[in-house]
C-alpha positions as CSV (number, residue, x, y, z in Angstrom):
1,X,25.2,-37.3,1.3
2,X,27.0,-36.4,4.3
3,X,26.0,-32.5,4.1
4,X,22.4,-33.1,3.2
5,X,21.6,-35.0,6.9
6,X,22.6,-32.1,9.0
7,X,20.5,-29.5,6.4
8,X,18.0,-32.1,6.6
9,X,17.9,-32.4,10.3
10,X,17.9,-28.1,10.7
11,X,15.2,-27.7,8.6
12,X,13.4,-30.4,10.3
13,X,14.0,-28.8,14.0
14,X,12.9,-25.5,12.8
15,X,9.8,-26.8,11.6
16,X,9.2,-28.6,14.9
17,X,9.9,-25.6,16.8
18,X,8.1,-23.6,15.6
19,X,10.3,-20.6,14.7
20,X,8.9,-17.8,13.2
21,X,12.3,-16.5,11.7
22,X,11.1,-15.7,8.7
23,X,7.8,-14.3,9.4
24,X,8.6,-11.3,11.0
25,X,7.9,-9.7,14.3
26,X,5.3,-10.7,16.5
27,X,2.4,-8.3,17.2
28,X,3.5,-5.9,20.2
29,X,1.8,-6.9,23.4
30,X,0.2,-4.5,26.3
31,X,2.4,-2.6,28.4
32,X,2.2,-4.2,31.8
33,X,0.2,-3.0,34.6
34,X,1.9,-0.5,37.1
35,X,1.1,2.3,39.1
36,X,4.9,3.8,39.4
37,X,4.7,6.6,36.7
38,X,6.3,4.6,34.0
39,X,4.8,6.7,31.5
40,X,3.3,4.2,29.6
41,X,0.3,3.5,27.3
42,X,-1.4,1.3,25.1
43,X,-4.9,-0.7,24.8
44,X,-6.4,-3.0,21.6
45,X,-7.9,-0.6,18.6
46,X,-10.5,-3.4,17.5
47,X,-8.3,-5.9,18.7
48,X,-5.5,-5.0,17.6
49,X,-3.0,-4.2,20.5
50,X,-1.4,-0.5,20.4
51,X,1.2,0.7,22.4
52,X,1.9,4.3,22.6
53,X,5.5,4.7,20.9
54,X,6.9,7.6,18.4
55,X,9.6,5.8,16.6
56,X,12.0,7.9,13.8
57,X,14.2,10.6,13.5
58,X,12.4,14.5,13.8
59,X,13.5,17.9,12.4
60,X,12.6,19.1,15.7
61,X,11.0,18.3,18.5
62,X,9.2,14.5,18.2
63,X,5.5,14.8,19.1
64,X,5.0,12.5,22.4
65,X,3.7,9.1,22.6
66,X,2.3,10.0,25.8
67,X,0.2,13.1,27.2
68,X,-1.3,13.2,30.4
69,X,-2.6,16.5,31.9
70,X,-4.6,16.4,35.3
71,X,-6.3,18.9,37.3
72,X,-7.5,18.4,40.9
73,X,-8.0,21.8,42.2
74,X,-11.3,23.5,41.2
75,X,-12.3,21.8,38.5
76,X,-10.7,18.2,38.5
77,X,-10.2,17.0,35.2
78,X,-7.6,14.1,33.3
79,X,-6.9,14.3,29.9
80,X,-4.8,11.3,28.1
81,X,-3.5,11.1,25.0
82,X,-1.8,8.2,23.3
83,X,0.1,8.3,20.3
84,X,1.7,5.7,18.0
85,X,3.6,7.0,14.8
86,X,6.2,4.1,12.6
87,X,9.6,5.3,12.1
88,X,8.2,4.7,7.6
89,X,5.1,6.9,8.8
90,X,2.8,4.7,7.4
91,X,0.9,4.6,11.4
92,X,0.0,7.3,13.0
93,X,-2.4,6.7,15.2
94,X,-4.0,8.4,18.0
95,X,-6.2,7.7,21.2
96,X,-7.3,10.2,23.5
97,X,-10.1,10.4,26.3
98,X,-10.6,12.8,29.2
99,X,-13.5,12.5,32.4
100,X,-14.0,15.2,35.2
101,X,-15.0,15.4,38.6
102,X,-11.8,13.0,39.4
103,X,-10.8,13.4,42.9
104,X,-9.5,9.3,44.2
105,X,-9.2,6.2,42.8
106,X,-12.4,4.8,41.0
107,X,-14.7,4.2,38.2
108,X,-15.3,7.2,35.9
109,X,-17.5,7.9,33.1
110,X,-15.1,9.5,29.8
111,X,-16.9,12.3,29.3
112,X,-14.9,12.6,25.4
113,X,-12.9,9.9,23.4
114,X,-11.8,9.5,20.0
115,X,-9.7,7.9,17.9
116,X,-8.1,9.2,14.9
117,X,-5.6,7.3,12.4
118,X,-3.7,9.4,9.7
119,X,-2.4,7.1,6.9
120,X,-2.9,6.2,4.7
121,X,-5.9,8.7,4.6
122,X,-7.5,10.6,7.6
123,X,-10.1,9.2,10.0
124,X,-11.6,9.8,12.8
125,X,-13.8,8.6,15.3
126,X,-15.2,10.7,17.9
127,X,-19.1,10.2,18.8
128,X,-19.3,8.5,22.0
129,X,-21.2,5.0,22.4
130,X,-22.6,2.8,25.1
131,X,-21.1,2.5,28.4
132,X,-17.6,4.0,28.1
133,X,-15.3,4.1,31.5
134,X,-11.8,4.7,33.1
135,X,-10.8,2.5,36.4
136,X,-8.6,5.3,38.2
137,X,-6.4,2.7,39.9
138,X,-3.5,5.0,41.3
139,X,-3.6,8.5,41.8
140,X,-0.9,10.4,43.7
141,X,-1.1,14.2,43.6
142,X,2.2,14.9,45.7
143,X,4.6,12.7,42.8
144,X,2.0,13.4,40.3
145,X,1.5,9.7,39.3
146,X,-1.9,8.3,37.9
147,X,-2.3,5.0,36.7
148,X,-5.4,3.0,35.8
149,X,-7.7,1.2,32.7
150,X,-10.3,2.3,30.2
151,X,-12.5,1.0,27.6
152,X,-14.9,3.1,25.2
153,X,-16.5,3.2,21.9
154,X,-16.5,5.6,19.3
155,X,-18.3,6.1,15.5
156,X,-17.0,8.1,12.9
157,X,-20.2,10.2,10.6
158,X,-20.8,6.8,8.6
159,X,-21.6,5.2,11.6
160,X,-18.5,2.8,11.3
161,X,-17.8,1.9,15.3
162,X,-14.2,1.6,16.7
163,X,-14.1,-0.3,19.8
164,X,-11.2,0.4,22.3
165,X,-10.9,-2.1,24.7
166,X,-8.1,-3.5,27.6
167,X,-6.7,0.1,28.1
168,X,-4.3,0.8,30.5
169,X,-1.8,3.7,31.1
170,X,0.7,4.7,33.8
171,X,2.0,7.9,33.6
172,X,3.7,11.2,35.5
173,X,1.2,14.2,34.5
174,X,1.4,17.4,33.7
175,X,-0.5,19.8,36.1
């Protein structure tokens, strides 16, 4: 009787707390805003938060979670890819949007987007809809840092919509 109060009681305060011990991990939450080059990335794929992350072990050189490639001579142009691939392969996912005429901080029109996820079959998304936008929020062309937000909507052939939404990346680009 003696050893089935204290079981009693844990399984009670467990219950009362709330522990999610044996429900697994929690869903992975937006990176935080910055504007230091952190090279970071993620946004909500139809509400459902993605952070740009290649996790396993690669024969070779791992792809990168992150891509960012800007031009500001000429023809200014920013190019971002975001990547997210599970160390069992059963995500990869990709997001990817690029603008022009980008020259200071601002609001931009995304001039391509799409989104494309691999397993556990092939599908992308790439037609532009609506109003689709990045929020340049840092740009620094002597440390090569850009940071900002983005938001855009994209239809596969079908018509099937994918809405990505609460973007945000901060990263060191490539020139």
């Amino acid at each position: 009787m003696k050893r089935i109060l204290p079981i009693c009681v844990l399984i009670f305060t467990i219950g009362i707390t709330g522990c999610n011990f044996f429900t697994g991990p929690d869903e992975p939450e937006l990176t935080p805003a910055s504007q230091a080059g952190a090279d970071t990335f993620s946004c909500k794929v139809n509400g459902k938060v993605m952070v740009a992350e290649v996790e396993g072990i690669y024969f070779g050189p791992a792809p990168d979670a992150l891509s960012v490639s800007y031009h500001h001579v000429r023809w200014p142009k920013l190019s971002v890819l975001g990547t997210k691939i599970t160390s069992d392969n059963t995500v990869h996912d990709n997001v990817i949007f690029a603008c022009d005429s980008i020259l200071s901080p601002g609001t931009y029109r995304i001039k391509a987007g799409a989104f494309s996820s691999h397993r556990p079959s092939e599908k992308r998304y790439s037609k532009l809809i609506g109003d689709n936008f990045v929020t340049i929020s840092h740009l620094d062309t002597a440390k090569r840092i850009i940071a900002g937000t983005f938001a855009f909507v994209v239809k596969d052939t079908s018509g099937n919509e994918v809405k990505i939404t609460d973007g945000r990346f901060d990263a060191t680009y490539m020139p």
